[in-house]
C-alpha positions in Angstrom: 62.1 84.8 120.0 61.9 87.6 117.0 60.0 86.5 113.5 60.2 88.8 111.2 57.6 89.0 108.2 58.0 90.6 104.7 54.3 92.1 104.2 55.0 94.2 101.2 57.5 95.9 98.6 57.4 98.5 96.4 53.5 99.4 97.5 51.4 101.4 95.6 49.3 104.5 96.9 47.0 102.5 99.1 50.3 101.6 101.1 51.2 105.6 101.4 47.4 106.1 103.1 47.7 103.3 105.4 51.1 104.5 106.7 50.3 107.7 107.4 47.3 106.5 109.5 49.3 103.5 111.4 49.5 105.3 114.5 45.4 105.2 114.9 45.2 101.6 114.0 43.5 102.0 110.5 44.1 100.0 107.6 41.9 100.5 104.4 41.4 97.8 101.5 40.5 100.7 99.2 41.6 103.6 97.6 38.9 106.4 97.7 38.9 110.4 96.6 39.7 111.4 100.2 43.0 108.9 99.9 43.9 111.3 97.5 43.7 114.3 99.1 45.8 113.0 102.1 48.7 111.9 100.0 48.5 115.4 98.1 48.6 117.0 102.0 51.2 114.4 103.2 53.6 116.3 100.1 52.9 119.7 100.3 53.5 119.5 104.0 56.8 117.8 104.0 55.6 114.3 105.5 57.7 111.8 103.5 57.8 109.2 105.7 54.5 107.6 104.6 55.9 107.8 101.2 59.4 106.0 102.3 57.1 103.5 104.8 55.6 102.4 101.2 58.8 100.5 100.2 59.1 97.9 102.2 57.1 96.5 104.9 57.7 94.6 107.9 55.5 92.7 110.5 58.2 92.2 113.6 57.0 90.1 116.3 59.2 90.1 119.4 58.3 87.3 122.6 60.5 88.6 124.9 62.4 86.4 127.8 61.7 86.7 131.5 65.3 87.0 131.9 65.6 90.2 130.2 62.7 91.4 132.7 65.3 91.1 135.3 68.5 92.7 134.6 
């Protein structure tokens, strides 16, 4: 069984930080001065995905079938 959940559109700079940091499992609740200083990193350094993860967000959850273990 897949569920798919909307989690966010059109997300602000908060939503930039916390996708560029998905891949160590950190999500922050506020925006600080450092925040800043990574998005400002994450441009001058070509890294646009973060910026392009910000537009919509998806939580998919995906139970898979023994079956499909097997072939």
């Amino acid at each position: 069984m897949i569920t798919v959940n909307m989690i966010d559109k059109m997300g602000t700079d908060l939503s930039v930080v916390n996708a560029a940091r998905v891949s160590y499992s950190k999500l922050k609740n506020r925006f600080e001065d450092k925040d800043e200083k990574l998005i400002a990193f994450l441009a001058k350094h070509n890294h646009w995905s973060p910026f392009a993860h910000a537009s919509l967000q998806f939580r998919i959850n995906w139970t898979s079938s023994p079956f499909f273990w097997f072939i």
